[in-house]
C-alpha positions in Angstrom: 0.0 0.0 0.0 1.4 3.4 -0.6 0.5 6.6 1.1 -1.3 9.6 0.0 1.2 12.8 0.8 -1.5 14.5 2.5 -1.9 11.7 5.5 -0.4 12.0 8.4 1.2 8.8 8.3 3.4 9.9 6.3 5.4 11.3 9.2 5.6 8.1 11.0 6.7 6.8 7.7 9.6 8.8 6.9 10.7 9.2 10.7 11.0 5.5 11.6 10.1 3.2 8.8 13.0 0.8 7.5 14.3 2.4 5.0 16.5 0.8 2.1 18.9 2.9 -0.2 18.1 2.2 -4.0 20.7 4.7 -5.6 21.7 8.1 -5.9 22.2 11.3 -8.1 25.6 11.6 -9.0 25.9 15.0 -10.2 24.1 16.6 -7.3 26.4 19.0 -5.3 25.6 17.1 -2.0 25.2 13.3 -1.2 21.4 13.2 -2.6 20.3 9.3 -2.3 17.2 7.5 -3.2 15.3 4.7 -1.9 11.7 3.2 0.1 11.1 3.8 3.6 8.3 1.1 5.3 6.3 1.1 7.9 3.0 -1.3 9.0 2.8 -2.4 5.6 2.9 1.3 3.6 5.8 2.1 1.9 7.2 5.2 0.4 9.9 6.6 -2.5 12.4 9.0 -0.5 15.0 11.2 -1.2 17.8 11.0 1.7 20.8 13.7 2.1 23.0 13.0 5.2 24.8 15.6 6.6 28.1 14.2 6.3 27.8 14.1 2.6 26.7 18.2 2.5 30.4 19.9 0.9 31.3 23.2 2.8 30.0 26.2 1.5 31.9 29.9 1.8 28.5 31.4 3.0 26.1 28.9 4.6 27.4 27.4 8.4 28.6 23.7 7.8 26.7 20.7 8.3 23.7 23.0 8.4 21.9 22.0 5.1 19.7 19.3 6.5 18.4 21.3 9.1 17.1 24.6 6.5 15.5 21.8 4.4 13.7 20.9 7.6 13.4 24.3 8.7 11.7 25.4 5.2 9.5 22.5 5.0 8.1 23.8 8.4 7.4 27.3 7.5 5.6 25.9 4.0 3.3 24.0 6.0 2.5 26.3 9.1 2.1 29.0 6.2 -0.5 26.8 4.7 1.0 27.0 1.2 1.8 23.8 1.4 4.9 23.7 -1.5 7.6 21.2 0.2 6.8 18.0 -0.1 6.5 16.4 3.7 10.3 16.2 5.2 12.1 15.3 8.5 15.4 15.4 10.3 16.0 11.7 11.0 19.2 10.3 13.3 18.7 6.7 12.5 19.7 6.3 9.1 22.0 4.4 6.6 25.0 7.3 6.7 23.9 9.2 10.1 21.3 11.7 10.3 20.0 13.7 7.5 17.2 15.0 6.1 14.5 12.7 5.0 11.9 13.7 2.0 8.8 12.3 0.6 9.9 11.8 -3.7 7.5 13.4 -5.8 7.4 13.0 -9.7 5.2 13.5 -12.6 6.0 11.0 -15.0 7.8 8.0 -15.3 9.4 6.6 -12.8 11.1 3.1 -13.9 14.9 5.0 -13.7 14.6 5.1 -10.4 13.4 1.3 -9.3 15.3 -0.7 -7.4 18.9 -2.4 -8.9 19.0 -5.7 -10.1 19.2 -8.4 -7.4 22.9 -9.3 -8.2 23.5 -5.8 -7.4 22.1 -5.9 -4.3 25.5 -5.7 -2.1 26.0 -2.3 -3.0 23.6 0.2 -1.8 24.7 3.3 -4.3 24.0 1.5 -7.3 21.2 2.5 -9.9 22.9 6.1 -10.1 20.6 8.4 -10.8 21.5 11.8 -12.9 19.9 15.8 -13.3 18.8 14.1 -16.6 17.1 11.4 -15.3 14.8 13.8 -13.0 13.8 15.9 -15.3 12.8 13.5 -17.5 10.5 12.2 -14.7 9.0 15.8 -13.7 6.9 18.1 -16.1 8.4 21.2 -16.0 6.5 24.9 -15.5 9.9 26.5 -16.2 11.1 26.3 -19.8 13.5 28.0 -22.4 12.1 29.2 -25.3 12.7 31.2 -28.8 11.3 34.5 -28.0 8.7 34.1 -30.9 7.1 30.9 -29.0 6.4 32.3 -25.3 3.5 30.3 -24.6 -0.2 32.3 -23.7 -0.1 32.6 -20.7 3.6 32.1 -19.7 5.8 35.0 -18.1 9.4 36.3 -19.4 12.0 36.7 -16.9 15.7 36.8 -18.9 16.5 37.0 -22.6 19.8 35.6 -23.4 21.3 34.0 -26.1 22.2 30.1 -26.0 25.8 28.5 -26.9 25.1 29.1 -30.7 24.2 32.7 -30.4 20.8 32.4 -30.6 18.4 34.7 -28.9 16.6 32.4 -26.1 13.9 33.5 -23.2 13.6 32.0 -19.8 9.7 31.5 -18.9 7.5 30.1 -16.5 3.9 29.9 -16.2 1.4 32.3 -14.5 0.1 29.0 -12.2 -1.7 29.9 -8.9 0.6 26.9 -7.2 3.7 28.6 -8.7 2.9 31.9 -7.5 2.3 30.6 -4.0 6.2 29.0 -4.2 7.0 32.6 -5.6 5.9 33.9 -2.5 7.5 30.8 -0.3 11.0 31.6 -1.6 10.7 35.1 -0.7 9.9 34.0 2.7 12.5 31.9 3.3 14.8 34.1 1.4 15.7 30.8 -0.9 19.4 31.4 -2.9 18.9 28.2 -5.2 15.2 28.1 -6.8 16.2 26.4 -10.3 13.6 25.5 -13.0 14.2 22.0 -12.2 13.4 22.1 -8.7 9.7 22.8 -9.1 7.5 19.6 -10.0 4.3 19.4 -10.9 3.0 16.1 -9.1 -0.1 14.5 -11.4 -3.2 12.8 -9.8 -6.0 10.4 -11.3 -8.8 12.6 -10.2 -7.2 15.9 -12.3 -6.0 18.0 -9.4 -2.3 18.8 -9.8 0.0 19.7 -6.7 3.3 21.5 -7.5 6.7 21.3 -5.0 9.6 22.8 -5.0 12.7 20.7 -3.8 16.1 21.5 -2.9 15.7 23.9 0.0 19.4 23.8 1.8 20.3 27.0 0.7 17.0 28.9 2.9 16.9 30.9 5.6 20.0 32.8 5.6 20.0 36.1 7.9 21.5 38.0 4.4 19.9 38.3 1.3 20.1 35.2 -0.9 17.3 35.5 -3.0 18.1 33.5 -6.5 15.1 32.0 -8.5 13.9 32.1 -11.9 10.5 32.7 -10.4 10.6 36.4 -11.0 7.7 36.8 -13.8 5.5 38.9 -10.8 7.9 41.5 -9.7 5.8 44.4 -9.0 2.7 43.0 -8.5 0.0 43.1 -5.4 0.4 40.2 -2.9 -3.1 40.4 -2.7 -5.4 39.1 0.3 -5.3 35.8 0.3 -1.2 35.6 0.1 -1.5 38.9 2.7 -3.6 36.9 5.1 -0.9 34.0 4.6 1.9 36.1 5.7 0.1 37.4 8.7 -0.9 33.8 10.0 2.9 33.1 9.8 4.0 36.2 11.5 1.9 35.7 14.6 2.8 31.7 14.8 6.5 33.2 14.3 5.2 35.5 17.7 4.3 32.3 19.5 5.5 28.9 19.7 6.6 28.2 16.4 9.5 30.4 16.4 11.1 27.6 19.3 9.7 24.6 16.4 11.9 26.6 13.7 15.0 27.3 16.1 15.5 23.7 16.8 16.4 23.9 12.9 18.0 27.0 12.3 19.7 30.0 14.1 17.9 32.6 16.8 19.4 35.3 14.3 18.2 33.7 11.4 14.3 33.1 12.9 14.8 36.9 13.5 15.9 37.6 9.5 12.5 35.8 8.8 10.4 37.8 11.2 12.3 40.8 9.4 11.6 40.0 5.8 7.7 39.0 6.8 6.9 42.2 8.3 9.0 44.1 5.1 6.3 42.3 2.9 3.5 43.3 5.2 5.0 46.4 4.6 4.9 46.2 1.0 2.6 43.7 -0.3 4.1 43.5 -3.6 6.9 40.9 -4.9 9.7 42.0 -4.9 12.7 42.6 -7.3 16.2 41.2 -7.5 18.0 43.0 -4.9 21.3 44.1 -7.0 23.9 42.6 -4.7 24.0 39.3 -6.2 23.1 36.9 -8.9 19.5 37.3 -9.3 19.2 33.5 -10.8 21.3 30.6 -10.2 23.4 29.0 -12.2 22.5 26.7 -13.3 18.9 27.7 -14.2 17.8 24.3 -14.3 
């Protein structure tokens, strides 16, 4: 049996199921393995990053990766828009503790099943590439010639490609999207690339979209890097207003304690800070000019 994301049991699931390493993305810029966690007869796809496989950065603490994936996933959900897919902190795990995430995917999925029995001694087999994951996701972030934007679609960089030829980054004008627009502005995200947002299908035709990838959140300076930046200048408007408010007053209570068990008093304070600047200024903001406003890659 395999659980609905939206069930509580996921939790359980992903905090103390058994869980079995299937393989791993080998161009990822952190350890980044795969594999099933089980629990009372559900089982689950996961993506698992240990700390001790997170390289050192020149301007995020060390060893401090897991716990901002963590730390975002908690502010998507107490927010309410619900754009991280449901992730833990977990201690008992294959290579030491690390964060623990439910896998999400569009499409096809058979790159990422289990090796072949013979292979079965070697838990980091049935490597997984950048390619493979974006051939399993439907993407809401594209490149395009800047005669084909698609109706409804937003610009956000012309540029020219390796041969010289005039190319437009795009994404759509999706409700979900915007929501994760907002989200990254929150938690002041530095690594928002087009193939970090999935669009996660269901039978009944309601879509979900996630973002993943959220070890680079929640810095006390700004870090803001996405290629989300097709509403620049526009309203918040209520509902996403009302959102930020909500957050802002759990921020004043107990949550604030929930988040610092993930990230840094100074750095809670930062997100206090860039809540109340959007309260401020309900409108979404523009690239800063003291950094890369997109990051490179874009996808």
């Amino acid at each position: 049996m395999t659980l609905d994301l939206r069930d509580p049991a996921v939790f359980e699931v992903l905090r103390s199921g058994r869980m079995d390493i299937t393989g791993r993305m080998v161009d990822a810029s952190n350890a980044t393995l795969f594999g099933t966690v089980s629990l009372d007869g559900v089982a689950l796809r996961c993506v698992y990053k240990p700390v001790r496989g997170e390289r050192p950065l020149w301007d995020f603490p060390d060893g401090t990766l897991a716990g901002r994936e963590v730390g975002a996933f908690l502010v998507s959900q107490t927010s309410g828009l619900d754009v991280v897919p449901p992730t833990v902190l977990r201690e008992q795990a294959p290579f030491g503790t690390g964060m623990v995430q439910a896998w999400v995917s569009s499409g096809d999925e058979s790159a990422l099943s289990e090796p072949p029995a013979d292979d079965a001694g070697d838990e980091l087999d049935g490597d997984i590439t950048e390619e493979t994951i974006q051939l399993a996701t439907e993407s809401l972030v594209e490149l395009c010639e800047p005669h084909e934007i698609p109706g409804g679609w937003l610009p956000v960089l012309r540029a020219r490609d390796g041969a010289g030829d005039p190319v437009v980054l795009v994404h759509a004008d999706h409700p979900q999207l915007r929501d994760m627009a907002l989200f990254d502005v929150v938690v002041n995200n530095a690594d928002r690339k087009g193939g970090h947002v999935i669009v996660r299908r269901h039978g009944d035709g309601v879509d979900e979209v996630y973002g993943v990838d959220h070890g680079l959140t929640l810095h006390t300076e700004p870090k803001l890097r996405t290629v989300l930046w097709g509403w620049v200048g526009d309203e918040l408007g209520e509902e996403h207003t009302a959102v930020l408010k909500e957050l802002r007053a759990r921020l004043a209570g107990e949550f604030a304690d929930v988040l610092g068990e993930h990230v840094t008093r100074r750095e809670v304070a930062a997100l206090r800070s860039r809540i109340d600047h959007l309260l401020a200024e309900p409108r979404f903001p523009g690239p800063d000019g003291y950094g890369p406003a997109i990051p490179w890659p874009a996808f």
